[in-house]
N, C-alpha and C positions, 0 to 999 in steps of 0.2 A: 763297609767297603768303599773305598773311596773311586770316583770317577775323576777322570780330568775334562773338564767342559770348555776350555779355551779355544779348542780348535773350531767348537759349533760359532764360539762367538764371532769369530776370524770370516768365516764362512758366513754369519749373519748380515756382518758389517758388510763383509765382500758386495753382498746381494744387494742391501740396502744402497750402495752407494752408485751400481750397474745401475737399478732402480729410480735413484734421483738425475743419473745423468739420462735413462732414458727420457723420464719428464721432460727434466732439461731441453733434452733436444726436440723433444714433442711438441713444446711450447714454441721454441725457437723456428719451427719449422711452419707452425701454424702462423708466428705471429708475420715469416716471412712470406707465406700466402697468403694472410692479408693485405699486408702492405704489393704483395704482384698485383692482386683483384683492386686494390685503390688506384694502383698506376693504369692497368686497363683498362679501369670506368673512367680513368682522370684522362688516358690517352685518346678515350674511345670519345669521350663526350669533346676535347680540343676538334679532333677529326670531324664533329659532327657540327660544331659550329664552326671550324673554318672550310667546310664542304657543301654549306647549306648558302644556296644561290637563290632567291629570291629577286622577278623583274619587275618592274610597273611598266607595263609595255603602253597602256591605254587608258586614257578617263574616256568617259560620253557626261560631259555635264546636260542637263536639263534647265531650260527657261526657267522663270518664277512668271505666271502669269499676272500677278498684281502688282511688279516690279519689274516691268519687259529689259529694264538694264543688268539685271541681278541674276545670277542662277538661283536655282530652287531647289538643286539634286546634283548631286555627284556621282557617279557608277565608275568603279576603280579594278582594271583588271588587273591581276596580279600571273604572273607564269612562274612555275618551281622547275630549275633548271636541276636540280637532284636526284637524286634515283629513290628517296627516303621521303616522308612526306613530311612537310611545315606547317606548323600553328602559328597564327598569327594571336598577337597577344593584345595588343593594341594600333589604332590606326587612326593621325593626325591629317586635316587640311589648315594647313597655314597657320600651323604650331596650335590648331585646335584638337586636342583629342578629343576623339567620339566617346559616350558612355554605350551609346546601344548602334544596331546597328542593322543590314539584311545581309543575305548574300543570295544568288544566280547560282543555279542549276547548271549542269552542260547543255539542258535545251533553255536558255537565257529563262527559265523562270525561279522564282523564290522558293527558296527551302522550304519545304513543311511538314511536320510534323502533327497529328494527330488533329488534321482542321487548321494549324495554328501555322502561320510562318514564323521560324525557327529565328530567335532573337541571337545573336551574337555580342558579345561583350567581351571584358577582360577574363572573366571567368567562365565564360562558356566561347572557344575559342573559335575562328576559322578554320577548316583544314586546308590544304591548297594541295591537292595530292600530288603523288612525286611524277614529274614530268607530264604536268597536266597544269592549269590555270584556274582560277578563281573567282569567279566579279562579284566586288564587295558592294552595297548599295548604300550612301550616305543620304539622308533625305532631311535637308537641314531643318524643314519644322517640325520633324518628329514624324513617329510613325502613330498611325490609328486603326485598331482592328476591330470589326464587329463581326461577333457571333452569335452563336445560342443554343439552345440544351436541341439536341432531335426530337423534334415535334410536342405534341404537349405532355407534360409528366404531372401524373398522381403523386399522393405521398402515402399509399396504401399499405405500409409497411408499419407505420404508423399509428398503432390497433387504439391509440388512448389520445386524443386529440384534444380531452382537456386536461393534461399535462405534458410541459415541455418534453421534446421528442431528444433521444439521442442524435449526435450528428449524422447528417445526411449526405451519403457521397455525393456529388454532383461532375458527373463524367467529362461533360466540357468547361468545368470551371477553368477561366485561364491559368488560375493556380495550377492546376496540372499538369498545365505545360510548363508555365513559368513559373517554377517554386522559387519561394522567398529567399532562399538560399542563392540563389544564382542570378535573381533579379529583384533587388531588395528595393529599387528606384521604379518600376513598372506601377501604373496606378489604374486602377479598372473602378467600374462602376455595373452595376446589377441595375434590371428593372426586373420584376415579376409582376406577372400582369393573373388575373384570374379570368378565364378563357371559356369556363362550363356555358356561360349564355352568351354566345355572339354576338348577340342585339346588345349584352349591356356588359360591355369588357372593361374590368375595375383592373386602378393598377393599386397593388399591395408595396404600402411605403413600408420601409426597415423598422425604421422602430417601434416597438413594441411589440412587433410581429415576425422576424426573424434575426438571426445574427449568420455573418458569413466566414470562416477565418483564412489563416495561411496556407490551407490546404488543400482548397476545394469544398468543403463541407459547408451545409447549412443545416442550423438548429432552429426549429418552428419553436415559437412562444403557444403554447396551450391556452384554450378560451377559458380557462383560470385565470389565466396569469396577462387578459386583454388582449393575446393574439386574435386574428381573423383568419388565418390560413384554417380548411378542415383538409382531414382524409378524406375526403369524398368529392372533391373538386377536382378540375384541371386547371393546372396553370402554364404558363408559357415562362421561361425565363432568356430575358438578353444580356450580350456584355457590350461594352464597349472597352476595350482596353486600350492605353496610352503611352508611346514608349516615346521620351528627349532623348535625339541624336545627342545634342549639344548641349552644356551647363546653359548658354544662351544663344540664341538664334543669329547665325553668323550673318555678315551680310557681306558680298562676294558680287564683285560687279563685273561683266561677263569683258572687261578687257584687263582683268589684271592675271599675273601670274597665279596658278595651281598648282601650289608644293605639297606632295601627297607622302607620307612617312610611315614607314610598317616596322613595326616589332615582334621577332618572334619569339617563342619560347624559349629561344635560346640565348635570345636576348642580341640578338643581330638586328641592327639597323637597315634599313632600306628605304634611300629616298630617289624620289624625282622631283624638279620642278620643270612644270609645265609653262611655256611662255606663248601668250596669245602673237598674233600674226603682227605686220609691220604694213600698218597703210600709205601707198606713196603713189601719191597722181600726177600724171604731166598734162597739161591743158594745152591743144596746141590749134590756132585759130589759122586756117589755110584756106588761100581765096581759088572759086572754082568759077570758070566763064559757065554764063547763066545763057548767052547770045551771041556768036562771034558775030555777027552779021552788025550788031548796034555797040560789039564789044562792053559790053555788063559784065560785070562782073559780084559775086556776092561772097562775103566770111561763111564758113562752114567751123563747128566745134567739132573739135577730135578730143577723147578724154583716151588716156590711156596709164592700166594701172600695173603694167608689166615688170615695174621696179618693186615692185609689193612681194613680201618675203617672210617664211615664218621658221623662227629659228630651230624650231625639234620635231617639222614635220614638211606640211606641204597646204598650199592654198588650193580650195575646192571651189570659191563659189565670189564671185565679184557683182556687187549692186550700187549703182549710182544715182544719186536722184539731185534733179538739177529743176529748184526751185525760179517761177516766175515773178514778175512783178504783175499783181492783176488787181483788181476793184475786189475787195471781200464781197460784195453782195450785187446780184443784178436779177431783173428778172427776161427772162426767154419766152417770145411770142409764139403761139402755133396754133394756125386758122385751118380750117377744116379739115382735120385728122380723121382719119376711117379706120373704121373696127367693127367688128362682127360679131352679133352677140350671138356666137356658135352654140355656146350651152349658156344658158340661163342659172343663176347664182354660179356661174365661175371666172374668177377675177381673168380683165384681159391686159394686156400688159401693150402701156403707153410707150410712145416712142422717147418719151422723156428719160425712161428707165435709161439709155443707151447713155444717156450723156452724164460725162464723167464729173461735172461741178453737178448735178442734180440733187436739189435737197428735198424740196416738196412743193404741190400743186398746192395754189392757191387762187381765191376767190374775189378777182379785185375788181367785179363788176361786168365781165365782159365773159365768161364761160356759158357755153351751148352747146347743150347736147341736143342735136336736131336729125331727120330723115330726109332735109332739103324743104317740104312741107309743112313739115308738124314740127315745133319745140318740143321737148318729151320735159325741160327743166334749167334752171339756171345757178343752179347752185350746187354741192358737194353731194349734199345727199337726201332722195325722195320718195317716192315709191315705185317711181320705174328705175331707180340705179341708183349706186353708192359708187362714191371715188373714193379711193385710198392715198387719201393728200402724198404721205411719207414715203408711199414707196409707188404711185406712179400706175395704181393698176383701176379700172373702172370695171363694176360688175353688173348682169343686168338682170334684174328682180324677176323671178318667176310670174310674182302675184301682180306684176304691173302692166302695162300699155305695149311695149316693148315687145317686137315679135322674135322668137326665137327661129337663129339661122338668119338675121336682118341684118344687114349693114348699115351703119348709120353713121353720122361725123359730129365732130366735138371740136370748139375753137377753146384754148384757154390758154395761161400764162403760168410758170414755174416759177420758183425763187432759186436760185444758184450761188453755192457756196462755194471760192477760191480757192478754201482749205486741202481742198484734195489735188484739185483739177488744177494748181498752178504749180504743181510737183509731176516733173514727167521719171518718174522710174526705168531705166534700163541696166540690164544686167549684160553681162561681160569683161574678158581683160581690156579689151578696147574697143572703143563703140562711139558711135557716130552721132552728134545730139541734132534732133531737127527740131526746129526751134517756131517752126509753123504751130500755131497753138487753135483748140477749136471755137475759142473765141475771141479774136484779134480785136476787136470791138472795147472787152475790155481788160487786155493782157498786152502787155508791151513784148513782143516780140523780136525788138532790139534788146533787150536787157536793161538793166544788169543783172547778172544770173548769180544763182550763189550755188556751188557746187559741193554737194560731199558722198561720201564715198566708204561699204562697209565692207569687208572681208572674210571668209568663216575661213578657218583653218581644218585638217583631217579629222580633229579631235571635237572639234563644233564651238570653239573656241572662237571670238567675234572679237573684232575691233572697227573701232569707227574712224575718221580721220577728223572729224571736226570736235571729237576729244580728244586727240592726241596734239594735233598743231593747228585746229579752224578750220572752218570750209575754204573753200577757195573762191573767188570772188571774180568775176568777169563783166567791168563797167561796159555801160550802157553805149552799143554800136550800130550806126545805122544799116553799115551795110548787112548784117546777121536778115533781113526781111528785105535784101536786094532782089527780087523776081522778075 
């Protein structure tokens, strides 16, 4: 019997081809959802870097104590003016970029993490949250951290001590915090010390006797294999760890500009530079009647630093110091000084102290410690008392002659150094120089003076004036000691 089947075929194809155009369109529809979801991450991410507002509102640099002209530290505040929060990726002074780094808390202290303050890098980022601030800490010779394990640790886990042991966690290894992965530059140092006898505390060197790796862990050498560590000991262990801010140690002298530059993950730039203050003195010599009756009259110094100007902030603090001409060295006479030896062995302090060239007592033939009656000694130091040449104080011996609660008088003679005491320091915008000095004797009180002058600005940023354009120089005038 015959069938006719064309029709099914008719109707297959039909199906078949509804079929491919729904693919078709299924694809099409898909591939135009992805391309929407591209242009929304594409638009969403344009929006997110041209809406991400990063300020550097503030530095506080810090001194270098070994180089009083130099900073030593940078602290860089940053503000996010976004509603979203920003990662800082990297962050330059004066086209240095840092490799490591710190950062401040909102109560101005350092991040930390598990004992450890929290290193910052390129790969372990800042956060600066949204509409909050940040202070980043630059510390240009590096940071140094010491710690160490909580109190002293066994290795009692350890049941076979003469065979090397499996690795050992060690909870505050800084690898813990700072794994290799995110600080592959960070370089630490171990001491273990063996602690069981107190009177005799042995330190255990590495080798031969443990190994430490990237992880935290330490593997004990077994008294097989020449280790000295046992299970049955206490040991103590330290670290010291070592993080370079800088490839090398910048050097930054506290009058030049601080250009600070922040990168964030989005790869937005953000700079400032910072410009120290502008020192400018006006010297102005104004004659004032000393007598109308004999009509005298004498010069008077006026310094005034009121022109002085600092470009991206404001001046806080003005010091002037206005150098004499004196004798570097002399020595100062004082005959019968009185002093109370109130308490016995406690230093009493000479009137010499007061005087601002005082360098130290000396012994040039003519010192007496007396009661009017009795000499007690003629020298610095005996059994009824000691002088303290350097700093000016006489003490009176318990076990000596010397009655406690006794008054007694001392003549002797000082050496006096210029160094200090022919510099008169005052501070202010404008200020009045008296040029009365406390040893006329051997200090020229006419001059000629040399004058210079320093600045701090809001940020503590300093400038000097006699390294910008010299001190200022005021020849030698009689009338300056007209009286």
């Amino acid at each position: 019997m015959y069938h006719d089947e064309s029709g099914v075929s008719v109707i297959i194809g039909t199906l078949m081809l509804i079929l491919i155009t729904i693919i078709a369109a299924s694809g099409l529809a898909l591939m135009v959802s992805g391309m929407q979801k591209e242009a929304m991450e594409r638009e969403s991410h344009l929006a997110a870097v041209e809406n991400e507002n990063l300020r550097i509102i503030s530095i506080d640099p810090v001194g270098n104590s070994t180089y009083p002209t130099q900073w030593g530290s940078v602290n860089v505040t940053i503000m996010n003016l976004n509603i979203a929060d920003s990662h800082v990726t990297a962050i330059s002074l004066n086209g240095m970029h840092a490799m490591n780094y710190r950062a401040n808390d909102a109560s101005g202290d350092l991040d930390y993490y598990k004992e450890y303050p929290v290193g910052y890098n390129f790969k372990k980022r800042v956060v600066v949250p949204a509409a909050g601030s940040k202070e980043i800490c630059l510390n240009f010779p590096g940071t140094v951290i010491n710690t160490s394990e909580n109190g002293n640790i066994t290795f009692a886990s350890w049941t076979n001590d003469s065979a090397n042991s499996n690795p050992i966690r060690l909870p505050n290894h800084p690898r813990v915090v700072y794994p290799y992965v995110l600080y592959p530059d960070m370089v630490y140092s171990a001491t273990v010390r063996n602690v069981t006898d107190a009177s005799n505390i042995t330190v255990i060197h590495r080798d031969g006797n443990y190994t430490m790796d990237r992880t935290g862990n330490i593997t004990l050498n077994g008294s097989a294999y020449g280790g000295t560590i046992t299970n049955s000991s206490e040991y103590d262990i330290t670290y010291k760890t070592t993080f370079d801010t800088f490839t090398s140690l910048p050097t930054v002298y506290c009058d030049e500009p601080l250009t600070i530059e922040v990168i964030t993950s989005l790869v937005n730039v953000f700079k400032r530079t910072f410009m120290p203050p502008v020192p400018l003195a006006e010297v102005q010599v104004k004659s004032e009647c000393v007598n109308a009756s004999s009509n005298k009259f004498r010069d008077v110094l006026t310094l005034d630093a009121s022109e002085s100007f600092d470009p991206d902030g404001y001046i806080v603090w003005y010091g002037w110091s206005i150098r004499y001409g004196c004798e570097p060295w002399w020595l100062e006479y004082v005959n019968n000084e009185t002093f109370n030896c109130a308490d016995c062995n406690t230093p009493r302090n000479l009137s010499c102290r007061s005087d601002p060239n005082f360098d130290k007592i000396v012994n040039s033939g003519d010192l007496t410690v007396s009661n009017g009656t009795m000499v007690f000694g003629t020298d610095l130091d005996n059994a009824n008392y000691t002088i303290d040449a350097p700093n000016g104080t006489i003490t009176c011996n318990c076990s000596g002659n010397m009655s406690n609660h006794t008054g007694y008088t001392i003549t002797y003679k000082y050496n006096c150094n210029a160094t200090e005491g022919a510099v008169q320091h005052l501070t202010g915008m404008k200020v009045r120089v008296n040029t009365a000095n406390l040893h006329p004797d051997h200090c020229d009180e006419c001059g000629p003076f040399h004058i210079d002058l320093d600045v701090i600005d809001d940020t503590g940023m300093i400038a000097n004036l006699a390294w910008q354009s010299g001190e200022i120089y005021i020849p030698w005038n009689e009338n300056f000691n007209n009286s």
